[in-house]
Legacy VTK file of the C-alpha trace (Angstrom):
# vtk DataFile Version 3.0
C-alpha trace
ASCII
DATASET POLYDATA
POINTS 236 float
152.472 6.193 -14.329
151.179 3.629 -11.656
148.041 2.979 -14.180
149.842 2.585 -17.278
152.359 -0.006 -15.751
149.607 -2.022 -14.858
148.064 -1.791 -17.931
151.427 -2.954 -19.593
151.848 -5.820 -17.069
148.119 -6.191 -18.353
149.304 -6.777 -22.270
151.994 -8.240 -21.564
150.958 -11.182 -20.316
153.015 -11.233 -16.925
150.149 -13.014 -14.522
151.007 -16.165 -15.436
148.786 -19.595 -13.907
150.206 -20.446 -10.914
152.134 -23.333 -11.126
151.340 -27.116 -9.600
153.315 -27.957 -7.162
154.941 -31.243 -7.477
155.433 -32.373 -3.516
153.993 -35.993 -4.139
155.254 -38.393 -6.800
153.583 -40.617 -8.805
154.338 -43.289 -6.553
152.331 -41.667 -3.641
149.639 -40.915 -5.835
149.053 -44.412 -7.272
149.164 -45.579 -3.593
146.760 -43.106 -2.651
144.451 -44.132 -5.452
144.750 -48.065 -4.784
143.920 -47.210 -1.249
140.479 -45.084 -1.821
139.675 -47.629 -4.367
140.058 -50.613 -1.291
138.326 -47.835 1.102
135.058 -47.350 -2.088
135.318 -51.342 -1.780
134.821 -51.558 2.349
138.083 -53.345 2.261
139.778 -52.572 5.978
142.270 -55.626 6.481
145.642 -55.897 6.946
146.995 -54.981 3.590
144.754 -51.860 3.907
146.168 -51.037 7.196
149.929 -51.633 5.811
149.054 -49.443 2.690
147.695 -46.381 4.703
151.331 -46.440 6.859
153.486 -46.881 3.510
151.585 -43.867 2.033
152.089 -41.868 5.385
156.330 -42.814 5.336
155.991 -42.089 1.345
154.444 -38.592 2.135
156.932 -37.922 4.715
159.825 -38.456 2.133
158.359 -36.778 -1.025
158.386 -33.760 1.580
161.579 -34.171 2.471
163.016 -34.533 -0.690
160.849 -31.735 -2.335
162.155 -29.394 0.083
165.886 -30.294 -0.649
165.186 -29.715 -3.917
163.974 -26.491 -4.320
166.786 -25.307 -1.415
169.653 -27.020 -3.493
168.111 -25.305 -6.887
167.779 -21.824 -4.719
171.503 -21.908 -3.726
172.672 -22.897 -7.203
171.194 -19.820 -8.024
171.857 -17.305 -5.259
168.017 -16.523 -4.746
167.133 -15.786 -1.166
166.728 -19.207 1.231
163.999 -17.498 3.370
161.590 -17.017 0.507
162.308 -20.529 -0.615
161.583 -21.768 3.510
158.461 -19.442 3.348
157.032 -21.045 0.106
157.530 -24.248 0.613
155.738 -24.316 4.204
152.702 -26.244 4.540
151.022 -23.729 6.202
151.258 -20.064 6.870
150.636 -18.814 10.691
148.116 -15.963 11.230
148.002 -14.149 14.796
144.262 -14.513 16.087
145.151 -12.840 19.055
147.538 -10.406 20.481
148.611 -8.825 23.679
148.874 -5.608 24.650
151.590 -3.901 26.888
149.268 -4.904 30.178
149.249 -8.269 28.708
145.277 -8.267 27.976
144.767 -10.552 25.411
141.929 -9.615 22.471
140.980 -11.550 19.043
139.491 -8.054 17.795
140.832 -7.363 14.597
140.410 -3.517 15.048
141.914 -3.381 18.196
144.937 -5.789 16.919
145.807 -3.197 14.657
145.604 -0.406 16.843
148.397 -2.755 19.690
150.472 -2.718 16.264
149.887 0.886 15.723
150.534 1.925 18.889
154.235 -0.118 19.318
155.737 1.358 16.132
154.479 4.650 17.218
156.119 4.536 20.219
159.043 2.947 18.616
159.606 5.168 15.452
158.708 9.202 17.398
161.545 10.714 18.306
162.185 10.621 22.202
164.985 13.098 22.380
164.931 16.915 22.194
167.196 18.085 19.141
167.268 21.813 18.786
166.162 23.330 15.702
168.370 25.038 13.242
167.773 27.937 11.425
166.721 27.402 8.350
169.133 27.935 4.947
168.306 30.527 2.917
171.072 30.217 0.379
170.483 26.608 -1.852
172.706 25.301 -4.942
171.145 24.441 -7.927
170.528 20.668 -7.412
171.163 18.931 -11.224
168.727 16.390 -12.638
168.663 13.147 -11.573
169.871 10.842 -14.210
168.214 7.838 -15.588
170.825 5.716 -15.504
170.956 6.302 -11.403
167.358 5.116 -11.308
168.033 1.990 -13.789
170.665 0.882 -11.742
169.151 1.869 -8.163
166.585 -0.712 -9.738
168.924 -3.064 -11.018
170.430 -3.180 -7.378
166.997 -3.693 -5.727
166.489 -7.308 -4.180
163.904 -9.577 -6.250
161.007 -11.636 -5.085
159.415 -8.698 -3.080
156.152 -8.033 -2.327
154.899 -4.627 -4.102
153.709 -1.701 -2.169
149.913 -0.371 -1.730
150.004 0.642 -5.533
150.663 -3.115 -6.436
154.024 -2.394 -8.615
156.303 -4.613 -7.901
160.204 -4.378 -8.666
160.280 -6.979 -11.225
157.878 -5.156 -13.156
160.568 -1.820 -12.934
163.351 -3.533 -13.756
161.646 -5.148 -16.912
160.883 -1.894 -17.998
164.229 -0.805 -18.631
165.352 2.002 -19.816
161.641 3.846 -20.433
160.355 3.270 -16.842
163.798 4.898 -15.031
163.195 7.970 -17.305
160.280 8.312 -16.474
161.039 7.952 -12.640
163.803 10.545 -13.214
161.568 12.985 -14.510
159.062 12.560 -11.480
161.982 12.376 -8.786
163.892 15.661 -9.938
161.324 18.220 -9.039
160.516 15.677 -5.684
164.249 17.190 -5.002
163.963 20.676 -5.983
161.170 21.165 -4.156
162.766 19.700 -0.789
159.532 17.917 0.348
158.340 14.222 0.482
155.372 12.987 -1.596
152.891 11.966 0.918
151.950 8.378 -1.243
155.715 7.623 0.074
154.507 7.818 4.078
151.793 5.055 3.191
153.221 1.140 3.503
151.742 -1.794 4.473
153.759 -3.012 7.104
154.028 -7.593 7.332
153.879 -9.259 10.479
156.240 -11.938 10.332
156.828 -14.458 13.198
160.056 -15.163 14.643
160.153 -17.194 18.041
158.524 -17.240 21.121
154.712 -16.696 22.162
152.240 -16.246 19.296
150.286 -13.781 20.893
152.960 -11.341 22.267
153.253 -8.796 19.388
157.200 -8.426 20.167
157.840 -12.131 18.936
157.242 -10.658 15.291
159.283 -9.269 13.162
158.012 -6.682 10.739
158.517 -5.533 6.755
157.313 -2.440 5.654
156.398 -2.274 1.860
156.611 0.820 -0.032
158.933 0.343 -3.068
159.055 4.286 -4.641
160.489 5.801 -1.541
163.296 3.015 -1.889
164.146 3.455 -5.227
164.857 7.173 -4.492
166.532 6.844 -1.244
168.970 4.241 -2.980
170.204 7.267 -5.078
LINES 1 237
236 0 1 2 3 4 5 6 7 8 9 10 11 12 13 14 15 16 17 18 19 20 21 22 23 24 25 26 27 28 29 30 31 32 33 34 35 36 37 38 39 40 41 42 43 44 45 46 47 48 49 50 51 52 53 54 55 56 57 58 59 60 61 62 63 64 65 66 67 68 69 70 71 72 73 74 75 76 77 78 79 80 81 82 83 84 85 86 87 88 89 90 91 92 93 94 95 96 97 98 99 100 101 102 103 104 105 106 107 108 109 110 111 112 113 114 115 116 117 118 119 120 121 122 123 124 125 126 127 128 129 130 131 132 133 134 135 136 137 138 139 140 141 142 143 144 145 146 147 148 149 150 151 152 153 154 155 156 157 158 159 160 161 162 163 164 165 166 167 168 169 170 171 172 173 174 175 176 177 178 179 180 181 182 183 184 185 186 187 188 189 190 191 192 193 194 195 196 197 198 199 200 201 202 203 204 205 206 207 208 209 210 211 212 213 214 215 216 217 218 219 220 221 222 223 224 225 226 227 228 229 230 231 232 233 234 235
């Protein structure tokens, strides 16, 4: 299934050229032009000088007024403001370095994973003793799990997320309509029936995203696991 919806995103056509964005106007850019044309020419007077702070106030405002945009065209739409902030940022910040509990600081990538492995292992195992119940040995049939549950579990799901380790993303579900939640119906009834958890839905790739406070202390970070087939089902 996982194959053949790539394929189809594939034929379809879907990976479209990513788009220019259009931060500076054409002001700026003539500006900028006029001034490496005075900087090819060795020209460094006054007037240079004055152009190179207009261009730096221009740049400033075509910022400003690029990010307005896109927020006032994201609210007129009711599309999430946080993607919008993320997109438009001029840069994107990558840990180099973490602490661990003792505070040691290392730039190892290995052992950065294994201070983030370690915290949500510690935070995610169960720390309380729950007794164990006897098992049932007397189950109703459970019915098929209808289509139109999974079409509108999809329907429901939030757009503009990032796809799990298979690369599928939502969008690509919910354009498939009617044919892809049949065919997710057919693989999630016997998931049911036979009362266990695929193990494909225990893998996610889990997003370090920064909130406040130090860089390099791994509880300043938010996180967002990624694994889109295990939501679909649990929204049913």
């Amino acid at each position: 299934l996982v194959e053949a919806l790539k394929k189809a995103v594939q034929l379809s056509g879907e990976r479209q050229k990513k788009k220019n964005r259009t931060r500076i106007s054409q002001e700026t850019i003539h500006l900028m032009a006029k001034r490496a044309q005075m900087k090819a020419d060795g020209v460094t007077d006054a007037e240079y000088v004055t152009l190179c702070k207009t261009i730096r106030q221009k740049l400033k405002q075509d910022y400003d007024e690029y990010r307005k945009k896109r927020l006032r065209e994201a609210a007129e739409k009711k599309s999430s403001l946080k993607t919008v902030e993320r997109d438009i940022r001029l840069k994107q910040h990558i840990p180099v370095a973490l602490k661990n509990d003792i505070g040691e600081r290392t730039t190892d990538r290995d052992r950065m994973n294994d201070i983030c492995k370690n915290f949500y292992n510690g935070l995610y195992s169960s720390k309380v003793s729950v007794p164990r119940k006897q098992p049932c040995t007397e189950f109703e049939e459970i019915p098929s799990i209808m289509w139109e549950e999974v079409e509108k579990a999809i329907c429901k799901s939030p757009k503009g997320k990032c796809p799990g380790k298979d690369g599928i993303k939502v969008d690509y579900l919910r354009v498939g309509g009617a044919t892809v939640a049949k065919a997710l119906a057919e693989r999630f009834t016997p998931y049911v029936r036979q009362r266990k958890t695929p193990i494909q839905w225990k893998i996610s790739t889990t997003i370090l995203l920064m909130k406040k406070g130090d860089t390099e202390n791994f509880r300043s970070y938010g996180q967002s696991p990624s694994c889109h087939r295990s939501k679909k089902f649990s929204h049913e």
